[in-house]
C-alpha positions as CSV (number, residue, x, y, z in Angstrom):
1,X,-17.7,-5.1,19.0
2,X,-15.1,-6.0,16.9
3,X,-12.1,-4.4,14.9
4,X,-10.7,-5.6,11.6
5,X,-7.5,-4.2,9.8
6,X,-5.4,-5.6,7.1
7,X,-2.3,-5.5,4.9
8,X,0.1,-3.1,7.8
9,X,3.5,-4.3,6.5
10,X,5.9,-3.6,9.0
11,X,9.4,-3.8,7.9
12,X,12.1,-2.0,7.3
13,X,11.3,-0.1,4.3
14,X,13.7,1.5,2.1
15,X,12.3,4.3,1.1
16,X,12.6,7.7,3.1
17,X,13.6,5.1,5.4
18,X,15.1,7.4,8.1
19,X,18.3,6.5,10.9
20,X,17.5,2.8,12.5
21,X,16.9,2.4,16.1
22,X,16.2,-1.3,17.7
23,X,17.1,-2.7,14.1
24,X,14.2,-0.6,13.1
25,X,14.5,2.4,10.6
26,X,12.1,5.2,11.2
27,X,9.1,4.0,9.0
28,X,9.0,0.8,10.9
29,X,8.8,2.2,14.0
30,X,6.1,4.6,12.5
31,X,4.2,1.6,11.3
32,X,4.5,-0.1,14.5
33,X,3.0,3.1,16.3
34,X,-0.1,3.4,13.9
35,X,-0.9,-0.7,15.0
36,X,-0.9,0.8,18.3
37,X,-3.6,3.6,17.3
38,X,-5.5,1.6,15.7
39,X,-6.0,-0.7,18.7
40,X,-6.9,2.0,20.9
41,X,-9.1,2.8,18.8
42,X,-10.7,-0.3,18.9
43,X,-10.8,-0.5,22.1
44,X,-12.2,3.2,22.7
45,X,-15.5,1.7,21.2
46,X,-15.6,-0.7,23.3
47,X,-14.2,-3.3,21.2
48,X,-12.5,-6.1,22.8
49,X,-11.3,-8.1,19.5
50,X,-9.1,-7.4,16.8
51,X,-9.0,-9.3,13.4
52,X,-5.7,-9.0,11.5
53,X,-6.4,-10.0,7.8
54,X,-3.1,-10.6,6.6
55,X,-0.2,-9.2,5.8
56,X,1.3,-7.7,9.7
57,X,4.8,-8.3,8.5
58,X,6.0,-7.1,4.9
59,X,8.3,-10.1,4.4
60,X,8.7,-13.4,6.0
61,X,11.9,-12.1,7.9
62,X,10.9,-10.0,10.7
63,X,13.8,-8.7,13.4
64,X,13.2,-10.0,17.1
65,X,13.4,-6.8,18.0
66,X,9.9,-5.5,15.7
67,X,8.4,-9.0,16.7
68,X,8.8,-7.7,20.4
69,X,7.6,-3.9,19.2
70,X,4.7,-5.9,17.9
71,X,3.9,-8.0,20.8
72,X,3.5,-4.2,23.0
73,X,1.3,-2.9,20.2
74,X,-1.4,-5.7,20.6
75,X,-1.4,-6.0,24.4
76,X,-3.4,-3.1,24.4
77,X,-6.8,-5.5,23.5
78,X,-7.8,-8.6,24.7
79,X,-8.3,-10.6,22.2
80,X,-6.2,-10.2,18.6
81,X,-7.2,-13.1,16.0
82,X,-4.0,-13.0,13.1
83,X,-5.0,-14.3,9.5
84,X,-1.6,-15.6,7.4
85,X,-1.5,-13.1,4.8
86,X,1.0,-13.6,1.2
87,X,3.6,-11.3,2.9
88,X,4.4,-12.9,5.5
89,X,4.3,-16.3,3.9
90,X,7.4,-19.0,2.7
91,X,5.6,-21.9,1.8
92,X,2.1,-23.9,2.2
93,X,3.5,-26.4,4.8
94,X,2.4,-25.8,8.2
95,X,4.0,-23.7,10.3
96,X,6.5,-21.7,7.3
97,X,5.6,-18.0,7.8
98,X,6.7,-15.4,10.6
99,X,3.6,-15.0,12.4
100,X,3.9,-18.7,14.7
101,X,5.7,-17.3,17.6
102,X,2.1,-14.9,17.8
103,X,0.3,-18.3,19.3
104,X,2.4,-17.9,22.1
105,X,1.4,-14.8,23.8
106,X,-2.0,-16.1,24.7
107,X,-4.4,-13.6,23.6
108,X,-3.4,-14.0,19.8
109,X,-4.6,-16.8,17.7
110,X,-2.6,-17.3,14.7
111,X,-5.4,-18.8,11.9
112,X,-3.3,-20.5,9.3
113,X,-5.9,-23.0,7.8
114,X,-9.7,-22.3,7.4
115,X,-10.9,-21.7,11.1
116,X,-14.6,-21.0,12.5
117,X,-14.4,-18.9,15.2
118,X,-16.8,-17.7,18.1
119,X,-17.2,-13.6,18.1
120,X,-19.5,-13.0,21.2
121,X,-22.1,-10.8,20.6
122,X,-21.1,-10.3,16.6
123,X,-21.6,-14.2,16.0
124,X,-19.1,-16.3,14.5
125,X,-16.5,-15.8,11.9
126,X,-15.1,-17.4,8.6
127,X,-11.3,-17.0,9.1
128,X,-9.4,-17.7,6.0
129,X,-5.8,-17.2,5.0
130,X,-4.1,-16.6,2.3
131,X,-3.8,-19.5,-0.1
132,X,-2.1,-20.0,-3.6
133,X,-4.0,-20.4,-6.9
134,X,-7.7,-19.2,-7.9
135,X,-9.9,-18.6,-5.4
136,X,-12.6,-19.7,-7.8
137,X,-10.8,-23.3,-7.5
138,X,-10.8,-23.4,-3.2
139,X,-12.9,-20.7,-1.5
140,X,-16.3,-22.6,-2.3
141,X,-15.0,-25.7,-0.6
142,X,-13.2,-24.2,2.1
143,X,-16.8,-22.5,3.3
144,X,-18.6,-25.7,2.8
145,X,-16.3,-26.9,5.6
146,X,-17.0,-24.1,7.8
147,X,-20.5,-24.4,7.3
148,X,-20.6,-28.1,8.0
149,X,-18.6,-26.7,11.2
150,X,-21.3,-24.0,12.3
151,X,-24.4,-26.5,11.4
152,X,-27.5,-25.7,14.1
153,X,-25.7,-22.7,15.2
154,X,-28.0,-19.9,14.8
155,X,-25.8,-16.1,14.7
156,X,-24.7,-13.9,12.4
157,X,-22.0,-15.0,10.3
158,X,-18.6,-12.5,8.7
159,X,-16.3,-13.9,6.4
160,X,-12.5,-12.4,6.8
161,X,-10.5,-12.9,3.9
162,X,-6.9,-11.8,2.5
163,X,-8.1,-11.3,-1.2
164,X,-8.3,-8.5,-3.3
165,X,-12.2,-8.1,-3.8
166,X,-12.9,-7.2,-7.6
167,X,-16.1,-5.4,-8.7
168,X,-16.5,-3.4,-12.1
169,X,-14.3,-0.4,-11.4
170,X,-11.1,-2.7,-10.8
171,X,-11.9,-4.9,-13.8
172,X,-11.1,-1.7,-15.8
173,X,-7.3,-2.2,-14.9
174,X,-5.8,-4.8,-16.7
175,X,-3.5,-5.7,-13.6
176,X,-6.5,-6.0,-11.3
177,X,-8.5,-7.8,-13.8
178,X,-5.7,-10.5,-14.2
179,X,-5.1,-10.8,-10.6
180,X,-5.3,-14.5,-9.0
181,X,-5.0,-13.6,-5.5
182,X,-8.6,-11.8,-6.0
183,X,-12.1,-12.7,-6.3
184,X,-15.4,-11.4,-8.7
185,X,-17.7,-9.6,-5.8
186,X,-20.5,-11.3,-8.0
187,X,-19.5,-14.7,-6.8
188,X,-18.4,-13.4,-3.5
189,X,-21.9,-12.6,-2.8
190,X,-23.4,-15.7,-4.2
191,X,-21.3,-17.7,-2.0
192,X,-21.8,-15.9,0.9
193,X,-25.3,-15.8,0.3
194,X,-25.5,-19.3,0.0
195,X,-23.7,-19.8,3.3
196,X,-25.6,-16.9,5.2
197,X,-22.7,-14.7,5.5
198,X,-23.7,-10.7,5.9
199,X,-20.2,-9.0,5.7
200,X,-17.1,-10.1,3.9
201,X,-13.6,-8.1,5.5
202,X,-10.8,-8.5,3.4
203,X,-7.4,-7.3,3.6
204,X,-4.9,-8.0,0.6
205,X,-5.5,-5.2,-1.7
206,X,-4.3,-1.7,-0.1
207,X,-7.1,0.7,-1.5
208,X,-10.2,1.1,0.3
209,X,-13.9,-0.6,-1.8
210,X,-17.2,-1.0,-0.1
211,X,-19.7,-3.6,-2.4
212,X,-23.1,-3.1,-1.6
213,X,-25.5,-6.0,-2.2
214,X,-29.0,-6.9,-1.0
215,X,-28.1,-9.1,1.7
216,X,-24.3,-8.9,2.0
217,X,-21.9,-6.2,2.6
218,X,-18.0,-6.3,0.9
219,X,-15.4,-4.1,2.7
220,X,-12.0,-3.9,1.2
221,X,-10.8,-2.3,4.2
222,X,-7.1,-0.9,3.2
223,X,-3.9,-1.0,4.4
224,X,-3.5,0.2,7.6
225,X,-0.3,1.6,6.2
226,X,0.5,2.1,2.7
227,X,4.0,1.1,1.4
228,X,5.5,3.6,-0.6
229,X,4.9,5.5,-3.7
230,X,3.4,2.5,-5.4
231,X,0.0,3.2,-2.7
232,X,0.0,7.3,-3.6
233,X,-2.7,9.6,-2.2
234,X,-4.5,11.1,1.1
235,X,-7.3,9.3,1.7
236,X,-8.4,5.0,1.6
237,X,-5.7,4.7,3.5
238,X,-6.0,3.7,7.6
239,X,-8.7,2.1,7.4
240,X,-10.1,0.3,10.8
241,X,-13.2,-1.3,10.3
242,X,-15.9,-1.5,13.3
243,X,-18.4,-5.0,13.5
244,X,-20.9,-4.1,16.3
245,X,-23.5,-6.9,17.8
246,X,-26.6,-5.2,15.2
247,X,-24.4,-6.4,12.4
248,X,-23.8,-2.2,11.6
249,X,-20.5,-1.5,9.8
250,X,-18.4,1.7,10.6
251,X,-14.8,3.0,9.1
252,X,-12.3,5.0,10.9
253,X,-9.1,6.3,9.7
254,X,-6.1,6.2,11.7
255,X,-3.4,9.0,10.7
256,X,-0.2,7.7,9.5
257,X,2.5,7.6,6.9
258,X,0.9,8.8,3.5
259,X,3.1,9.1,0.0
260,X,1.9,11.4,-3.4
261,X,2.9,11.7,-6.6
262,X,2.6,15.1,-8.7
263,X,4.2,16.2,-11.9
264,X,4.3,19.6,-12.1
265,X,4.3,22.4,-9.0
266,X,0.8,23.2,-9.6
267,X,0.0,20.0,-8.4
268,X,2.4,20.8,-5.4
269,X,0.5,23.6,-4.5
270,X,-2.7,21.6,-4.6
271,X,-1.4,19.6,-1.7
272,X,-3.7,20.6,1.4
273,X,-1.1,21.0,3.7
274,X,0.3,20.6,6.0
275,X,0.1,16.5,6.5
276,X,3.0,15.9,9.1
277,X,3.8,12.3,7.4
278,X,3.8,13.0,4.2
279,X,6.1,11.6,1.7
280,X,6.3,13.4,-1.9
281,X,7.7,12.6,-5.2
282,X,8.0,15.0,-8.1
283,X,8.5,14.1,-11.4
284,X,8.9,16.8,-13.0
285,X,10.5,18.6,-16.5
286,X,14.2,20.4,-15.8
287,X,12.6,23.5,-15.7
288,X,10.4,22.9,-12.9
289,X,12.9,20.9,-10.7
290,X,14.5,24.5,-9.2
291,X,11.2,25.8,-8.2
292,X,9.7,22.3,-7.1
293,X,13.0,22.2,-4.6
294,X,12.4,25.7,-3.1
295,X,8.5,24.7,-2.6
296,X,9.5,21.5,-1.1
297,X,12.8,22.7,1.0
298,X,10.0,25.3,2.6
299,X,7.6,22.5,3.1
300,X,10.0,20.1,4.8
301,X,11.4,23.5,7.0
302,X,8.0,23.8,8.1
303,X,7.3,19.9,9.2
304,X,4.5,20.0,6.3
305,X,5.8,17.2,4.9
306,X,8.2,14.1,6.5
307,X,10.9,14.1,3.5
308,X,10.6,14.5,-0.6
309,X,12.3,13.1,-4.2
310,X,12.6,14.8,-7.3
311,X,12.9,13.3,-9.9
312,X,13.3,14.6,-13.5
313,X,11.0,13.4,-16.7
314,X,12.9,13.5,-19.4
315,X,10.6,12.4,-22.0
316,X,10.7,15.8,-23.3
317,X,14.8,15.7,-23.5
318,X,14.7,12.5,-24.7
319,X,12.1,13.6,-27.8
320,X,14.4,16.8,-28.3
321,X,17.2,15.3,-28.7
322,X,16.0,12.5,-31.7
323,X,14.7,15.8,-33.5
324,X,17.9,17.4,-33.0
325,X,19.7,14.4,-34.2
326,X,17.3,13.7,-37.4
327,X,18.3,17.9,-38.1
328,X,21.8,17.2,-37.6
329,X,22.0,14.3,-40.1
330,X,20.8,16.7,-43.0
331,X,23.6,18.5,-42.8
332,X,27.2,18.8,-44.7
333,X,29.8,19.2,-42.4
334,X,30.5,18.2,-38.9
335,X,31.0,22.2,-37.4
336,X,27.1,22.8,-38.9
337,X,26.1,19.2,-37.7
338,X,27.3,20.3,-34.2
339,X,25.6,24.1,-34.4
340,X,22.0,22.8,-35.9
341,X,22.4,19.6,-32.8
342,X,22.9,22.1,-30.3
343,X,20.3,25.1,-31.2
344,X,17.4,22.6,-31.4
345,X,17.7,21.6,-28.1
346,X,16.3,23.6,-24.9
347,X,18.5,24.0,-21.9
348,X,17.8,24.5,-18.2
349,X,17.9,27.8,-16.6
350,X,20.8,26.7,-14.8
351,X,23.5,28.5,-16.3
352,X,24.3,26.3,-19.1
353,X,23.7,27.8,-22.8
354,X,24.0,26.2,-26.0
355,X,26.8,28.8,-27.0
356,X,28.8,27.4,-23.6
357,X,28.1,23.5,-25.1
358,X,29.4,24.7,-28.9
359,X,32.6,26.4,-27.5
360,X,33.5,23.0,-25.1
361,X,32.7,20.9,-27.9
362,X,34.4,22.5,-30.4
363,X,37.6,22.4,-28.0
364,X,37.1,18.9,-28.0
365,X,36.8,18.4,-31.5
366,X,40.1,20.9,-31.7
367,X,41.8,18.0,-29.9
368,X,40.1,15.1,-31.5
369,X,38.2,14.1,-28.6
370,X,34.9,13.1,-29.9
């Protein structure tokens, strides 16, 4: 049995970053520790392999320090096989991206060019990196070559990938739709039909997708951790995905950092909590920002959640204050111009009033401060 994750960015992120230990901040060290769950997990199902698809590092800088934390993490499994993501990437010369040094530990093969691979009982595997340009343009000829490779050999055949893999439901979003590090499933599944490929794993895109077809299975499997707001929600997140000898397919999800966005405190309270690494963000009006603080201050008391933001929408203000100013400008005088401005806009239960606003400004205006 094998194990296949993808896309687990360690780095120092920014963002609820926490104190820094070993030149790592707390989310990297987090990050680092849910590699290491998800290889005993592996290995608790009696897997002995582990298939990276791209991505390990979040940027092509890693400290020695997280390349060392890495190094632990993946001694706990035989056999760990490291597909060059995007991430981790400088160039398309040999050699320019921050996962060489892996080749060197002996039980991690680094695959940086299209690479057929023996996978004991599970058959062989496609191993192909990340690569610029439209896949369209060099996937078909880089599985000729494999094929060519694996002529006479007789086994089930898996295809690991780092692209995004785009069926229906993401070519309703324009981004996704656009996308040229991604591929149609339709012509994933023709190709790998062609080439008697079973299951496609692909790392890349960080939401979990599953593509059934008649004779070929597409698994999208996730990031393993997701980096910040801009991968928001509970669940598709994690993901570990489990290749047995009888070709079967099963998902696990590991527990880890997770990051929501809500807009109002009703969706606060819809939050099934508690979820001990939790991030939130609330964007929310003025008027909500007291109360979402006192939900959130309880929340964070309790270890229900691992930190918060609020942040304050002010389309609302924004839109207030262009009527205000369109009331103002029918006016005579600059007093009434400063009255109508002021009573058309709403104010925060916060202790400032419009009458508090008129009497400072008028002082100014007194003084000839405008």
């Amino acid at each position: 049995m094998i194990g296949f994750v993808a896309d687990i960015h360690a780095g120092n992120h920014k963002v609820h970053g926490g104190t820094s230990t070993l030149s790592m901040n707390e989310r990297c060290h987090k990050i680092i520790e849910v590699l290491r769950c998800a290889v005993a997990e592996v290995v608790s199902h009696g897997g002995d392999t582990l298939v990276i698809g791209g991505d390990l590092f979040d940027n092509e800088t890693p400290t020695p320090q997280m390349c060392d934390a890495i190094a632990n993490a993946l001694s706990g499994i035989g056999h760990t096989i490291v597909i060059l993501g995007n991430h981790e990437r400088v160039s398309s010369k040999s050699g320019d991206h921050a996962i060489g040094w892996l080749d060197h530990l002996g039980a991690v093969e680094v695959i940086e060019t299209p690479t057929l691979l023996g996978l004991g009982d599970c058959g062989i595997g496609y191993m192909v990196p990340f690569q610029e340009g439209d896949p369209k343009g060099w996937l078909p000829a880089a599985l000729d070559k494999l094929t060519a490779r694996a002529a006479g050999v007789d086994l089930p055949r898996s295809l690991y990938i780092h692209l995004g893999l785009r069926g229906p439901a993401e070519r309703t979003n324009k981004w996704a739709a656009e996308a040229t590090d991604a591929i149609d499933v339709e012509l994933l599944e023709e190709l790998c039909v062609q080439h008697g490929i079973t299951n496609v794993f692909a790392g890349n895109w960080h939401s979990f997708a599953q593509h059934v077809f008649d004779k070929v299975v597409l698994t999208q499997v996730g990031a393993l951790v997701p980096t910040g707001y801009d991968n928001p929600g509970l669940i598709g997140y994690g993901g570990v995905v489990l290749l047995d000898r009888t070709d079967a397919v099963v998902r696990l999800e590991i527990p880890g950092p997770r990051f929501v966005k809500v807009g109002t405190v009703a969706d606060l309270h819809a939050i099934p909590l508690p979820v001990p690494e939790l991030y939130v963000r609330c964007v929310c009006l003025p008027k909500e920002a007291q109360a979402a603080h006192a939900y959130l201050e309880d929340a964070l008391e309790d270890r229900a959640i691992k930190a918060y933001e609020i942040q304050l929408d002010e389309t609302e203000a924004k839109e207030g204050a262009r009527v205000a100013a369109r009331s103002a400008r029918d006016t005579d005088t600059l007093a009434a111009a400063l009255d109508v401005y002021v009573d058309e806009l709403s104010w925060p239960a916060v202790g400032v009033t419009g009458d508090s606003v008129k009497r400072r400004c008028r002082g100014f205006l007194d003084m000839g401060v405008l």
